[in-house]
N, C-alpha and C positions, 0 to 999 in steps of 0.2 A: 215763672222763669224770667231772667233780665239778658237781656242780650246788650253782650258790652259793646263799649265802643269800636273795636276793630268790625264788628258786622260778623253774619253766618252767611254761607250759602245759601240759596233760595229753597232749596228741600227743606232747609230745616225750619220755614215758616210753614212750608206744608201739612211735615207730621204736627207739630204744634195746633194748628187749626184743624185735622184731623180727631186728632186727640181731645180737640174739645179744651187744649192747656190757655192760660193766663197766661198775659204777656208781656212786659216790658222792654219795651224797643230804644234801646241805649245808645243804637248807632250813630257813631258821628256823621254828620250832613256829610261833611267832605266824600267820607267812603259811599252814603249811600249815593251821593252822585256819581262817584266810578260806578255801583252797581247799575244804575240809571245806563251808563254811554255803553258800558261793554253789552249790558241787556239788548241795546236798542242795535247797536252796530255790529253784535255777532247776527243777529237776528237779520241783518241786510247783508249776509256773504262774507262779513268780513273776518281776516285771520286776529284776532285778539292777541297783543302782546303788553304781558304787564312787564315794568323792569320795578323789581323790587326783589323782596327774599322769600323764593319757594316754601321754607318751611312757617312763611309769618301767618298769622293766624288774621289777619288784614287778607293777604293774598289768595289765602286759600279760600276765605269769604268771596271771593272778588270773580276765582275762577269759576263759583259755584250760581253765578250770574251768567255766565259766558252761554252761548246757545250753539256752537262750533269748536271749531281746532283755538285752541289759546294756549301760549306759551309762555314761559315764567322766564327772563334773563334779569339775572343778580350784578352782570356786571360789562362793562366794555371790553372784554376780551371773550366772553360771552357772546353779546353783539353783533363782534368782528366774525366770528367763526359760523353765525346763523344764517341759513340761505331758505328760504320760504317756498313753497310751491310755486313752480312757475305760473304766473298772471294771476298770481293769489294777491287779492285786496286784504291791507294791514290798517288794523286801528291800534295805535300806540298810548297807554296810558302808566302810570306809575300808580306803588305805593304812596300815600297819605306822606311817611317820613320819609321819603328817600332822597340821598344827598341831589340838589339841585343842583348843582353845577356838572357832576358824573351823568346824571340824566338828560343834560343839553349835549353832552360830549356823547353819550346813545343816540340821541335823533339827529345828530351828525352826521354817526356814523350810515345809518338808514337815507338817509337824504343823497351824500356822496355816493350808494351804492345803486341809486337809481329808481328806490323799492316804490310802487304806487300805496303810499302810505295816508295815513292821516296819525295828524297827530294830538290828543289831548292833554294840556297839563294838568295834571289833578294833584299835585304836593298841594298842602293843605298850606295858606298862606302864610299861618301864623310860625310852621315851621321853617318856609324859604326865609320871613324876615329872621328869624331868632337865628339860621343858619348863616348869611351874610351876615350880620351882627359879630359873630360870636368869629365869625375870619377875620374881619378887621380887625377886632380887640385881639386874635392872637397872632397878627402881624404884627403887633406893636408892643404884644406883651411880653416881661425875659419869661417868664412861666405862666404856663393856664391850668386852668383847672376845672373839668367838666365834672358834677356832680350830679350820678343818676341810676339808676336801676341797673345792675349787670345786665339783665335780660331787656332792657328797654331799645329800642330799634333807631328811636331818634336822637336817643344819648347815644348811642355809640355811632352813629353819623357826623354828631357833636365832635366827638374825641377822634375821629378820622379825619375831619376837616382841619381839625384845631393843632391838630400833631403833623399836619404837613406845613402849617404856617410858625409852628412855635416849638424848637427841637422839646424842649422839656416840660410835655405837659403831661396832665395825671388824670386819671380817670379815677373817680373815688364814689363810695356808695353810701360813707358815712362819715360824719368828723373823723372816727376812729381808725379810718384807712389813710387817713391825713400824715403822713411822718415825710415831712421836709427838711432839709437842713441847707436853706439858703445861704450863700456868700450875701456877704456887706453890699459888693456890685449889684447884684438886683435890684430894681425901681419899681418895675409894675407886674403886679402878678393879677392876673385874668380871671376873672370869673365868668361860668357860664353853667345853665343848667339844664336839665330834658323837661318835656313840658309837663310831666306828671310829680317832678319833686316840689316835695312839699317846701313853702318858702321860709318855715321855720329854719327848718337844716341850711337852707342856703344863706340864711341870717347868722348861723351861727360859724357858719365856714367864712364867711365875711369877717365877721366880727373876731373870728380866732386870726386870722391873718393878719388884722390889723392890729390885732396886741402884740404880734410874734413878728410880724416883718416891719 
């Protein structure tokens, strides 16, 4: 058995070693370190909150670490609405992808509400830089263009960021979702992409855009 990079619950190394199965342990560092802090600090009292997406197969990994009460918030109106047990100690971490700027505006809002919290960041670096990157370039770009998985978590953080800094941007999965028809006025069109597409495709959305615009 390979266990991907989002991580399993901790049961499920159990039956595995139970069972006597072979094992391929895929997990990204970054996650098994959320597993590592929520492991250690639900195990000292404390209320686990991850902010990321309940049904991510990352989170659900994450909760299945927790040793206490843990709760999943997807979003800052989410957040705002969550009130914890009274004199309950909070350890606050995130999903591996999840947008870094929405996640400072979360431990914001925990902070202004007085909660005896602690806080870890655990976005995975390589996504906060590609995320700040990919805002600047679509502050400055007339259209961007994210190319990435439908189902992929950090593409479409990508295309959430990228479409508040740049009215006309595209989220596309293949050249073949590509159909533009730019004005003359256009200058810079954006590129950016989720960290699992392959850099062929993203050569050749390059390279198609610069014959065509």
């Amino acid at each position: 058995m390979v266990i991907r990079a989002h991580g399993v619950p901790r049961e499920i190394y159990r039956i595995l070693e139970e069972k006597g199965l072979e094992c391929i342990d895929a997990t990204c560092p970054f996650v098994k370190r959320i597993h590592k802090i929520v492991e250690k600090e639900s195990a000292a009292g404390k209320h686990i909150i991850i902010v990321g997406n309940p049904g991510h197969p990352e989170v659900e990994g994450i909760m299945g670490w927790c040793n206490g009460p843990v709760t999943v918030l997807e979003s800052p109106e989410e957040a705002l609405l969550y009130t914890p047990e009274e004199g309950a100690e909070i350890c606050i971490v995130s999903q591996t992808t999840y947008n870094y700027n929405k996640f400072q505006y979360i431990v914001e809002i925990f902070q202004k509400k007085g909660y005896n919290d602690s806080v870890v960041n655990t976005i995975c670096n390589a996504t906060e830089e590609r995320q700040q990157s990919a805002k600047a370039l679509a502050a400055k770009a007339d259209v961007m263009i994210v190319i990435g998985g439908k189902h992929s978590s950090n593409s479409a953080k990508l295309y959430e960021i990228c479409s508040k800094e740049c009215a006309d941007t595209y989220f596309i999965q293949t050249l073949d979702d590509l159909h533009l028809e730019l004005p003359k006025a256009v200058r810079l069109v954006g590129i950016t992409a989720g960290a699992s597409t392959p850099n062929k495709l993203i050569e050749e959305v390059q390279n198609y855009v610069r014959i065509n615009f």
